[in-house]
C-alpha positions as CSV (number, residue, x, y, z in Angstrom):
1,X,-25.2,12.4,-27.5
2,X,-23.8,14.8,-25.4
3,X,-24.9,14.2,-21.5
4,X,-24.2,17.3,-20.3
5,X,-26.1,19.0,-23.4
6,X,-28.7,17.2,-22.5
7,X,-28.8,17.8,-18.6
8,X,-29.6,21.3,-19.2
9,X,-32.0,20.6,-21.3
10,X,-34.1,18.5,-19.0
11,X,-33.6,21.3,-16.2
12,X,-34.7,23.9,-18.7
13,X,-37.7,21.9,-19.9
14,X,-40.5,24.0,-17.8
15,X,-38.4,27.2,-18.9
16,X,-41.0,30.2,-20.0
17,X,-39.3,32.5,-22.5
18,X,-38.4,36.0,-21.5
19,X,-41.4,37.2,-24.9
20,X,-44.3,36.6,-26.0
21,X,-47.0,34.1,-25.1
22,X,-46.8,30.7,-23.7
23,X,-47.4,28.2,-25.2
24,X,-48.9,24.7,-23.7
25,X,-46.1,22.1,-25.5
26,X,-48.3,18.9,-24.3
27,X,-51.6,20.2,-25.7
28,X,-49.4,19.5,-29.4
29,X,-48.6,15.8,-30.2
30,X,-45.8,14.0,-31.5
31,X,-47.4,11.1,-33.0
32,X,-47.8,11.0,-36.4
33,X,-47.5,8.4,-39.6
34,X,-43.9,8.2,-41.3
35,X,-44.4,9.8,-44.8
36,X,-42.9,8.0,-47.9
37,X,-39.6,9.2,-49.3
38,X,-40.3,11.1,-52.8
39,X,-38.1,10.5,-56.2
40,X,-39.0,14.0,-57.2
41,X,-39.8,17.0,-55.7
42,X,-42.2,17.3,-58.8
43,X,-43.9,13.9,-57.2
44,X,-45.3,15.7,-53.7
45,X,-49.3,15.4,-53.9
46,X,-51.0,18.1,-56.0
47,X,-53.3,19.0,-52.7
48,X,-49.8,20.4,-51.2
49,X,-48.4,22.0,-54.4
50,X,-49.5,25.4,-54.0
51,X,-48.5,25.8,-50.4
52,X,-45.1,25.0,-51.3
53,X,-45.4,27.9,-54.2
54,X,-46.6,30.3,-50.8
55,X,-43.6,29.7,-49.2
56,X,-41.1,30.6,-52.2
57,X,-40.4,26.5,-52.8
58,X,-40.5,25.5,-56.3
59,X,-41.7,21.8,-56.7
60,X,-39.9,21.8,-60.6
61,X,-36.7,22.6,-58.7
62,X,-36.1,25.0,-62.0
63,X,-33.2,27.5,-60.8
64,X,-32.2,25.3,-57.8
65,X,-28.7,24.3,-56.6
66,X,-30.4,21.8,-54.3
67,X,-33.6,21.1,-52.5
68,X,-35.0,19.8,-48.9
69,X,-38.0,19.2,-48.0
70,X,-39.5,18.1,-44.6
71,X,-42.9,16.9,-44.1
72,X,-44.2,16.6,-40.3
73,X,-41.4,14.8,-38.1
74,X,-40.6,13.1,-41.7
75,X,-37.7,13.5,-44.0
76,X,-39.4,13.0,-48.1
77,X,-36.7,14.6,-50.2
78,X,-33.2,15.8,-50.5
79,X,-30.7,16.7,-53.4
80,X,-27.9,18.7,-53.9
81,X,-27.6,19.4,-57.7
82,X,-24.0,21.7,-57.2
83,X,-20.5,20.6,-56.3
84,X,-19.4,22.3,-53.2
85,X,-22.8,21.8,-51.9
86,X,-23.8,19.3,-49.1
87,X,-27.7,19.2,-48.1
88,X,-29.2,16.4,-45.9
89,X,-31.0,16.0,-42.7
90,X,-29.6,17.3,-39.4
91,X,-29.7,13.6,-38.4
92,X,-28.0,12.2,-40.5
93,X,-25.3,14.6,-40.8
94,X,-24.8,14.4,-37.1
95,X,-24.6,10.6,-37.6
96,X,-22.0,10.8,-41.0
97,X,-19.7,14.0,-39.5
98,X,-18.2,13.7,-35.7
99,X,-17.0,17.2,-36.0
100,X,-20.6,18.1,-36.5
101,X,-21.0,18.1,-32.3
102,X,-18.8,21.2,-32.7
103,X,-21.3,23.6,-34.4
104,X,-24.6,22.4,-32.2
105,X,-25.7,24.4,-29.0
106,X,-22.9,26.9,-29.7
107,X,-25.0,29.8,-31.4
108,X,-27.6,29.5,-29.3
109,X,-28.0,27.7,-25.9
110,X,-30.1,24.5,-25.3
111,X,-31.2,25.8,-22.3
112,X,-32.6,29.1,-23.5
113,X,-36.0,28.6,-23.0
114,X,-38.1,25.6,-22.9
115,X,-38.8,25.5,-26.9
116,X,-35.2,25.3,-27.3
117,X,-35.4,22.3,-24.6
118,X,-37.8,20.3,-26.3
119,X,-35.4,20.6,-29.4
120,X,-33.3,18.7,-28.3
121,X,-34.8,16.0,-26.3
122,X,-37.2,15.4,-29.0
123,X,-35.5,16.5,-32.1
124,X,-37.3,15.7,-35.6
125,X,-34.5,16.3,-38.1
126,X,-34.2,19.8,-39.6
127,X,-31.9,20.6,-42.5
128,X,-28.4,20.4,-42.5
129,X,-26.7,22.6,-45.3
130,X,-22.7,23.3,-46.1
131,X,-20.9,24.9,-48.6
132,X,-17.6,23.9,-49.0
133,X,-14.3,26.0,-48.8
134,X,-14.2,28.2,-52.1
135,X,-17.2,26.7,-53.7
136,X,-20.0,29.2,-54.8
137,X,-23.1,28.2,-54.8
138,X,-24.8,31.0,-56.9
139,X,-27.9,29.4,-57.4
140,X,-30.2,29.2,-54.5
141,X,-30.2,26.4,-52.6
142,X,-34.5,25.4,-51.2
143,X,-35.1,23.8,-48.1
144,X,-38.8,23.2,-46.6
145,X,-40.6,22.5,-43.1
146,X,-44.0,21.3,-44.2
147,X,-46.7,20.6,-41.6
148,X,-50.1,18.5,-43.1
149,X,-51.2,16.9,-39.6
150,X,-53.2,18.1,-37.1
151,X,-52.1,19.3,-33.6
152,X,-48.6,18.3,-34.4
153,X,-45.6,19.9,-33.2
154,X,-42.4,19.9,-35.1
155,X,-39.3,20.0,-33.5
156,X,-36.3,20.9,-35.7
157,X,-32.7,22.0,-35.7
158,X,-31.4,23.3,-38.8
159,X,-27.2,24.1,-39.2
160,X,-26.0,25.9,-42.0
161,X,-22.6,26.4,-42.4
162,X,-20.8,28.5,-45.4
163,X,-17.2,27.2,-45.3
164,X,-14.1,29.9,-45.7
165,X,-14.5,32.0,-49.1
166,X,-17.8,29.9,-50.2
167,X,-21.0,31.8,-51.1
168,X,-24.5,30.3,-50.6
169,X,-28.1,31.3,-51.0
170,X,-30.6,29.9,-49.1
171,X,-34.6,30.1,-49.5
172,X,-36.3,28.6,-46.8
173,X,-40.2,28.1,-46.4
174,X,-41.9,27.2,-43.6
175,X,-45.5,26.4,-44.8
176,X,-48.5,24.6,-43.2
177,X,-51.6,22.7,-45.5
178,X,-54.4,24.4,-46.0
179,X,-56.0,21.6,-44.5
180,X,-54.3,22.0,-40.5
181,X,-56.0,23.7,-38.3
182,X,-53.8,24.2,-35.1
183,X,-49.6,22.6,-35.1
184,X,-46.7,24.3,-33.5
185,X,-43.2,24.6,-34.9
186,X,-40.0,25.2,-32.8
187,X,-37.0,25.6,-35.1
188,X,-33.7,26.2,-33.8
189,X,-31.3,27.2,-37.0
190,X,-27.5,28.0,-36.5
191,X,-25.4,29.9,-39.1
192,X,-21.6,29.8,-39.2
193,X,-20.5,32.2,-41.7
194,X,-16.7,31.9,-41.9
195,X,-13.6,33.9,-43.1
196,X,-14.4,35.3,-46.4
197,X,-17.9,33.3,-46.7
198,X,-21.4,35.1,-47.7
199,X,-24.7,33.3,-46.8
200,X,-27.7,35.3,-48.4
201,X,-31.0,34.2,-46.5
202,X,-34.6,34.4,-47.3
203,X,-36.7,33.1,-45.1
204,X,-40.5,32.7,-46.4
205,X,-43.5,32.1,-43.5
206,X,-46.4,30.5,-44.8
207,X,-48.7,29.6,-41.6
208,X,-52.4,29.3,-41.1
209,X,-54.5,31.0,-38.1
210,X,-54.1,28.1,-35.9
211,X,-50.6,27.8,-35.9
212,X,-47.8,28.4,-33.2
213,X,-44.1,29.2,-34.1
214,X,-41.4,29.6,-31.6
215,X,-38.3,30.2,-34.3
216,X,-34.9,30.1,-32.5
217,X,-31.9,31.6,-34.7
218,X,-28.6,33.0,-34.2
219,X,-25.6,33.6,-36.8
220,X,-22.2,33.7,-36.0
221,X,-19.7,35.7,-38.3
222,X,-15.7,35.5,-38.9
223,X,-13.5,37.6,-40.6
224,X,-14.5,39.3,-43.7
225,X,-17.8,37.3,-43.7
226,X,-21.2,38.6,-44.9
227,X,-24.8,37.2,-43.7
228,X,-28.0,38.6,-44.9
229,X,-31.4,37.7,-44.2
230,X,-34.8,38.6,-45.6
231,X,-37.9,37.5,-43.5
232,X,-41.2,37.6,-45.2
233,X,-44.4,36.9,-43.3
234,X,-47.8,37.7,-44.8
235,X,-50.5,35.5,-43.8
236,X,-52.5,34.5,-40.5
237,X,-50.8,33.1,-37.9
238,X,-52.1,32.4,-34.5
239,X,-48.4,33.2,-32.5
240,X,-45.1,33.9,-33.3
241,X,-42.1,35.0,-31.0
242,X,-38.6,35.3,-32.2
243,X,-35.6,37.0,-31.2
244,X,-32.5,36.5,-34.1
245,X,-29.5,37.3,-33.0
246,X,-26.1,37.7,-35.5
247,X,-22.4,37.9,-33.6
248,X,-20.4,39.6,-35.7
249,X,-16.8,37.9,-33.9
250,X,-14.6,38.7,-36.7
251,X,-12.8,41.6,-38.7
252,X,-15.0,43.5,-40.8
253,X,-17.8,41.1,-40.5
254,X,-21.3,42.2,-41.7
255,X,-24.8,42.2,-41.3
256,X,-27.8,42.9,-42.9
257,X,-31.6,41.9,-41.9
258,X,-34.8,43.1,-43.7
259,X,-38.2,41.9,-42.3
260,X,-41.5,42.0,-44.0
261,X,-44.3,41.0,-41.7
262,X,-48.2,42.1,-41.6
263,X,-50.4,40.9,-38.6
264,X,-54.3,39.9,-39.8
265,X,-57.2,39.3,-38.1
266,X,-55.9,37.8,-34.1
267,X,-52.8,37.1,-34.4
């Protein structure tokens, strides 16, 4: 791990972000039960079924170039179905790929705000998607951060990286049981768009009234690439702060972002 990386991260660890409401880290917990790896996505309880099918995850995996899904601090499932595709945890792609350490903290700094601390000195995995150079990946590709304990936080970092003239589409859902009633998730995601590449995100929130979310994102775009995200947030959440950010750095490089979002009841 990288020492000074995580030096500012201790000093930023009391750190109140510059919006929105703070949030008490501590009152949250971190200890929860390891869940058991799935063979299928098909094989996830039927309690938990029609929250994935909330978020825009498809438990059949019908029309899917590859699927992720997390549940709590707990990796269950992970397949890429496409060549050109790569799709595992953040972990373990740290732990297979040295040029990995490259990509993390760049987009965004550790030492933002204190959600973006506790990231990384208590990361729980996160999704770790690539396309390689060339390859397009027209069907989408479904990753999922599940919550189904109580008072948990979850502490992810997702990197998503569409290599020179590759094309991928993402659907992500971030969903909590119907069962939870309070959790907080801090995500920190990272896009790297390069020369030539297209990354076409939808993003699906699928949270309950009790539920915190302190999303931390930021795309970085090289020549000729193209990066467009589609946020959808319907139902009750309790707080949400975000602030994505896209650097367009290269030639021609383009944006779009579309966000759906309707506030109920207290939130």
């Amino acid at each position: 791990m990288n020492k000074e990386i995580i030096e500012r991260a201790q000093r930023a660890k009391a750190k109140k972000a510059l919006l929105g409401e703070d949030v008490d880290i501590e009152y949250y917990t971190t200890e929860t039960n390891e869940h058991d790896v799935l063979a299928s996505l098909d094989d996830i309880s039927e309690d938990y079924g029609q929250d994935l099918l909330d978020a825009g995850i498809e438990p059949s995996e019908k029309d899917r170039s590859g699927s992720f899904l997390q549940r709590d601090r707990s990796v269950i499932f992970s397949r890429a179905k496409y060549p050109g595709l790569e799709l595992m945890g953040t972990t373990d792609a740290i732990k297979k790929y040295d040029w990995l350490k490259e990509y993390l903290w760049k987009a965004i700094p550790v030492d933002m705000d204190k959600y973006t601390a506790e990231v990384e000195l208590d990361q729980t995995h996160g999704y770790f998607i690539r396309s390689e150079a060339g390859s397009k990946v027209t069907m989408p590709v479904q990753s999922c951060l599940f919550i189904t304990s109580d008072k948990i936080r979850q502490n992810v970092h997702n990197i998503v990286i569409a290599e020179e003239n590759s094309e991928l589409h993402l659907i992500t859902g971030c969903s909590v049981s119907h069962t939870v009633n309070s959790a907080l998730h801090l995500g920190v995601s990272e896009f790297y768009v390069k020369k030539g590449a297209k990354i076409t995100f939808t993003m699906v929130h699928n949270w309950g009234g009790g539920v915190e979310v302190r999303p931390r994102s930021a795309v970085v775009i090289e020549d000729d690439g193209v990066y467009i995200s589609n946020y959808i947030l319907v139902t009750p959440v309790k707080s949400l702060q975000m602030f994505p950010t896209t650097y367009c750095v290269g030639r021609n490089a383009r944006a779009t972002s579309q966000s759906i979002v309707y506030a109920t009841n207290d939130a």
